[in-house]
KOLDOVEX-695976 format. One record per residue (C-alpha): residue in three letters; x, y, z. Coordinates in Angstrom, 1 decimal, decimal comma. Layout:
<recs>
ALA / X / Y / Z
...
</recs>
This chain:
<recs>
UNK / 25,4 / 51,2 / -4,6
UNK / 25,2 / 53,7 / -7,1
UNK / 26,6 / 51,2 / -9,8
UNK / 24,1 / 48,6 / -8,7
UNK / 21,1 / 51,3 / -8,9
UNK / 22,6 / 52,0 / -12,7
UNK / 22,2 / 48,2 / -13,4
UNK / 18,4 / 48,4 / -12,1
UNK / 17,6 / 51,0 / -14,3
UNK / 18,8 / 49,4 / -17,3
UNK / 16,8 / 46,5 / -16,4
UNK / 13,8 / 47,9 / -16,2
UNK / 14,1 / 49,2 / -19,5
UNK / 13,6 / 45,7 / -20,7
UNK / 9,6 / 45,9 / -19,6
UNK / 7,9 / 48,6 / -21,6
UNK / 4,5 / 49,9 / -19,6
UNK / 1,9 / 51,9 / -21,2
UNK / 1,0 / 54,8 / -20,3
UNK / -2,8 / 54,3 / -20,4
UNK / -5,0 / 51,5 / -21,3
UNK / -5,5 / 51,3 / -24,8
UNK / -5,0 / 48,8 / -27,8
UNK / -1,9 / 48,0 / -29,6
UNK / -2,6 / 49,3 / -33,2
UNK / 1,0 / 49,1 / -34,8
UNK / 4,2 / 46,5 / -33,4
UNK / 7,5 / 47,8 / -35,1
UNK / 9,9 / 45,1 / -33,1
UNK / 9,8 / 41,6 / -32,3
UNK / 11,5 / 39,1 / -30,2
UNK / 15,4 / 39,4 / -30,6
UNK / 15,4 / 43,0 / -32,6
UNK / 18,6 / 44,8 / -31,1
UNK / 17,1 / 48,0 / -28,9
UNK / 19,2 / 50,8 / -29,7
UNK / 19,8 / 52,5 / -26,5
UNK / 22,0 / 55,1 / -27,1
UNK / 22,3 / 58,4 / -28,2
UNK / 19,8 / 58,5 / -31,1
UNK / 16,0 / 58,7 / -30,7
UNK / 15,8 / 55,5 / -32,1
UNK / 12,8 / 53,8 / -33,6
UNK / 9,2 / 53,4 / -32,4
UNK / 8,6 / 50,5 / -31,0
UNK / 4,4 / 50,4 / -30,3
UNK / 1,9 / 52,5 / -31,1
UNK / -1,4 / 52,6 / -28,7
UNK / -4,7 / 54,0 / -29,0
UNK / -7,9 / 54,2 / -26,4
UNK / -10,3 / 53,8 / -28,5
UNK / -13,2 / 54,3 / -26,1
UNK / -13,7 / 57,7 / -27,4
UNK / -12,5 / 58,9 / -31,1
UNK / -11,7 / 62,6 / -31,9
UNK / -13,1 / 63,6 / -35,4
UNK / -11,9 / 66,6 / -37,3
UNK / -14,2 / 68,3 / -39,6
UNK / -13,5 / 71,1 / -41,9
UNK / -16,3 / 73,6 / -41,6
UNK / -17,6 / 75,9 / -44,9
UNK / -16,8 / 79,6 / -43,8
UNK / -20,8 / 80,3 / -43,4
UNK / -21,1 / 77,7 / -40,6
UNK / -18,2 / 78,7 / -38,6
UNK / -20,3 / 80,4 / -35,9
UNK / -21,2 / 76,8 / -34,3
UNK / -22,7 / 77,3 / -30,7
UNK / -20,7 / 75,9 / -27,8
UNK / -21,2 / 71,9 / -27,5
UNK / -23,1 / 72,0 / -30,7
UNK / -24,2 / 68,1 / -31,5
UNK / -23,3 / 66,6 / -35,1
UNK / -24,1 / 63,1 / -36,4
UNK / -21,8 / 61,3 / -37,9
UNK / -22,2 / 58,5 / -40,6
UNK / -19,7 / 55,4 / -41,4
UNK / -19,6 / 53,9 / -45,2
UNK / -18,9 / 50,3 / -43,1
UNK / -22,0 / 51,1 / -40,7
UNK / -25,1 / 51,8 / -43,2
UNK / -28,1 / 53,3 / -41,6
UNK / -26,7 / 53,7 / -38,2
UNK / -26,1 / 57,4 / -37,1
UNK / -23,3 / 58,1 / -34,0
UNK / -24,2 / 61,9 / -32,3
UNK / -20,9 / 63,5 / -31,2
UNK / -20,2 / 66,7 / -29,2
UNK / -18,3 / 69,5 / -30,8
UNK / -15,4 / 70,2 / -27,6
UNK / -13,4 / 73,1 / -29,6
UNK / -12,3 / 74,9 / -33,0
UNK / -9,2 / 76,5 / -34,4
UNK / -10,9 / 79,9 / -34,1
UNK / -9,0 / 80,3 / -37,6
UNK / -10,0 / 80,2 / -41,2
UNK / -7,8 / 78,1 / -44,0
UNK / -6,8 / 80,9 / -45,9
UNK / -6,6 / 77,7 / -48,9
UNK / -9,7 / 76,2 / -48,2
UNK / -11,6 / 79,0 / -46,6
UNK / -12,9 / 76,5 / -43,7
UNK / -12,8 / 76,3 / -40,3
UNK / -11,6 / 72,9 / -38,8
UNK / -13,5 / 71,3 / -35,6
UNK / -12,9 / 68,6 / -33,0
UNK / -15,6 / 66,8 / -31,7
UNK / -15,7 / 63,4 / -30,1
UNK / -18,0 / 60,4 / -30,4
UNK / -18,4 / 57,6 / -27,6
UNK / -16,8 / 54,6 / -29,1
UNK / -17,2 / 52,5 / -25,9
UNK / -19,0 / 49,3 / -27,8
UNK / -15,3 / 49,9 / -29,8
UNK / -17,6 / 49,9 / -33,2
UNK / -15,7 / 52,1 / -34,8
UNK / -12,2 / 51,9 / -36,0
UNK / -9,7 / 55,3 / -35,3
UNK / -8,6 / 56,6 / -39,1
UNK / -11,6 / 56,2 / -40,4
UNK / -13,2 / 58,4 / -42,9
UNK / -16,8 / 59,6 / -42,2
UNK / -19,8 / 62,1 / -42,6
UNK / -20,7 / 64,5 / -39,9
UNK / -24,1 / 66,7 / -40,3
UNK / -25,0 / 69,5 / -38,5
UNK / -28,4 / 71,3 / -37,3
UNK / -27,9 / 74,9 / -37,9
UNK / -30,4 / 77,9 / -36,9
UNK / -31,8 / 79,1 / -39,9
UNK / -32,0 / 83,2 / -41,1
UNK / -36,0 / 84,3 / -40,9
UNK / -34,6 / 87,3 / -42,7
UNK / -32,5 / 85,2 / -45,4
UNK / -34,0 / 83,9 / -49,0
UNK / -33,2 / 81,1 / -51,2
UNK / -33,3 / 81,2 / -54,7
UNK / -32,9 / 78,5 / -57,5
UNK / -29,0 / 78,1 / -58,2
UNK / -29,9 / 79,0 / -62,1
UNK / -30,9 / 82,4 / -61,3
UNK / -27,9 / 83,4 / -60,3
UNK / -25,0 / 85,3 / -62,1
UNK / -21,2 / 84,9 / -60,7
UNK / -18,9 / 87,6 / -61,1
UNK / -15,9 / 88,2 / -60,6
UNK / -16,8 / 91,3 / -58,1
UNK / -19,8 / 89,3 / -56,8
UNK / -22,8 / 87,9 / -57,2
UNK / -26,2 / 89,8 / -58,8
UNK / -29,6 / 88,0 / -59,3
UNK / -31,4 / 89,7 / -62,4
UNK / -35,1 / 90,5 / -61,5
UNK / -37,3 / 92,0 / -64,1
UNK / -40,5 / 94,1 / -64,6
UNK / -42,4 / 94,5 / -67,0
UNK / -40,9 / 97,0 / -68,8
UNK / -37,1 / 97,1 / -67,8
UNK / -34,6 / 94,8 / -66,5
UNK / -32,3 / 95,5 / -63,7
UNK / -29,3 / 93,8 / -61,9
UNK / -29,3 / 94,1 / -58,1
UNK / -26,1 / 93,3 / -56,3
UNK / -27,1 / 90,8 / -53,4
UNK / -24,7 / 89,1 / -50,5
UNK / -24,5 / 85,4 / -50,9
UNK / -24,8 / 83,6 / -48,1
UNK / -24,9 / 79,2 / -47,7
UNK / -24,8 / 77,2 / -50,8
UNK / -27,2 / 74,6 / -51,1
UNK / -27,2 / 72,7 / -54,1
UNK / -30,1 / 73,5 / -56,0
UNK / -30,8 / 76,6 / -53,7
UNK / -28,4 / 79,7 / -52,5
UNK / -29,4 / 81,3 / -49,7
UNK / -29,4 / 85,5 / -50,3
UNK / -28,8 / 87,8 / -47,3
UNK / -29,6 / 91,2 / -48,8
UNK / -30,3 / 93,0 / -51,9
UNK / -33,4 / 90,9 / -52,6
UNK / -37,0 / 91,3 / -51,2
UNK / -39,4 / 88,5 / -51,4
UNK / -41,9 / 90,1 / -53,7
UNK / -39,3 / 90,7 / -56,5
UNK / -39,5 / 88,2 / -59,6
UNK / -36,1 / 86,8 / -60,8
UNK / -35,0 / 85,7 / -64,2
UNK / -33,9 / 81,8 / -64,7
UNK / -31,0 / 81,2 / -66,6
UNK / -29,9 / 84,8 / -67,3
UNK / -27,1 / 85,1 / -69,8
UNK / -23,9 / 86,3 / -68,6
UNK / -24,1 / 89,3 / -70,8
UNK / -27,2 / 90,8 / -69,6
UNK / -27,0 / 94,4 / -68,1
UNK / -28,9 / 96,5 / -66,1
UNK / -31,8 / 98,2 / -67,7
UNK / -31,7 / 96,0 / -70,9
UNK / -35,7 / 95,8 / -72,0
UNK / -37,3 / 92,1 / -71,8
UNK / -40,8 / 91,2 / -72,4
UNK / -42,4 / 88,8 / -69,6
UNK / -43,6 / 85,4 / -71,3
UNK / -47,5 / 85,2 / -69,9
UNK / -48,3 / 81,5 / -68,6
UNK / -49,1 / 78,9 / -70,8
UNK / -53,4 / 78,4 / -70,8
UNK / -54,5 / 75,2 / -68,9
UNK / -55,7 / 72,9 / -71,3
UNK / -59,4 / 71,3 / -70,7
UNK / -60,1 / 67,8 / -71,5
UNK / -62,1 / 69,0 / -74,5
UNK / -59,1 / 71,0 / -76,1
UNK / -56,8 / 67,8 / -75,5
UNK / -59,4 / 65,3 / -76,8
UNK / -59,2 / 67,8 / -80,5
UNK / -55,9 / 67,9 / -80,1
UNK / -55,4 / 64,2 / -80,5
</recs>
């Protein structure tokens, strides 16, 4: 009996059944490949993935990394133009790349219409609460060093350097945490060898021209 149940084993090993529904995305064996049984780990022979919902990973900027619980993204697809899928952040590393200086996400997007192909590359945006006591400033008033960051402001009889905290980069704009007040008037394109209390002279306006001035002019 026991020999006969050893035999039964072995033949079920000749029906492979999944272990959830899914779809067949990779077939490493075909009819009449020898099976290695033995020992070894051998080779895989399927791979299967459910597709009905896709787990996307997303590498966070340091700034953003306080994300509120089930935050909602929308994701983009190069193959999908102008068609936006929302997806529910589910959890986070709850550690920074010390490299990258990121935070990585997981958030998953119903794929039940199976639209979407797992391995795909795509773009995921976020809606994040902005800081009423933040400012932006233009990116080419801004000096980089290699201690920090300072955003000259000038008056009209001195110059001065203030040392600010740097907060989200924006392209064109960098948002400021401290170290600035909204009154104070910045210099664009300061040159990297400017100093505090280095004398400038504020360029006045340029006078609106009236049709009459323009029409001498010409």
């Amino acid at each position: 009996m026991a020999n006969v149940s050893r035999l039964r084993e072995l033949e079920s090993f000749k029906r492979v059944v999944a272990p959830f529904d899914g779809v067949i995305t990779a077939r490493n064996t075909d009819i009449g490949a020898l099976i290695n049984a033995g020992q070894s780990a051998g080779s895989e022979l399927f791979r299967l993935a459910d597709t009905r919902k896709l787990r996307i990973y997303v590498q966070v900027p340091e700034p953003m990394r306080r994300l509120p619980s089930r935050a909602r993204g929308t994701t983009e697809f190069s193959e999908q133009q102008g068609k936006a899928y929302p997806a529910t952040l589910v959890r986070t590393s709850n550690a920074l790349d010390p490299g990258l200086r990121t935070l990585q996400v997981e958030l998953q997007l119903d794929n039940a219409e199976r639209e979407l192909f797992p391995g795909a590359y795509a773009e995921v945006h976020f809606k994040a609460r902005g800081n009423a006591q933040s400012l932006r400033l233009p990116a080419n008033t801004v000096c980089s060093e290699p201690l920090g960051c300072r955003s000259p402001s000038s008056t009209p009889a001195a110059h001065s350097t203030e040392e600010h905290r740097e907060g989200r980069d924006f392209g064109n704009t960098i948002e400021v945490l401290s170290g600035l007040d909204a009154d104070d008037a910045v210099v664009i394109n300061p040159p990297d060898s400017i100093v505090s209390g280095a004398l400038v002279r504020v360029a006045a306006p340029p006078p609106a021209q009236t049709p009459t001035s323009r029409a001498k002019a010409s």
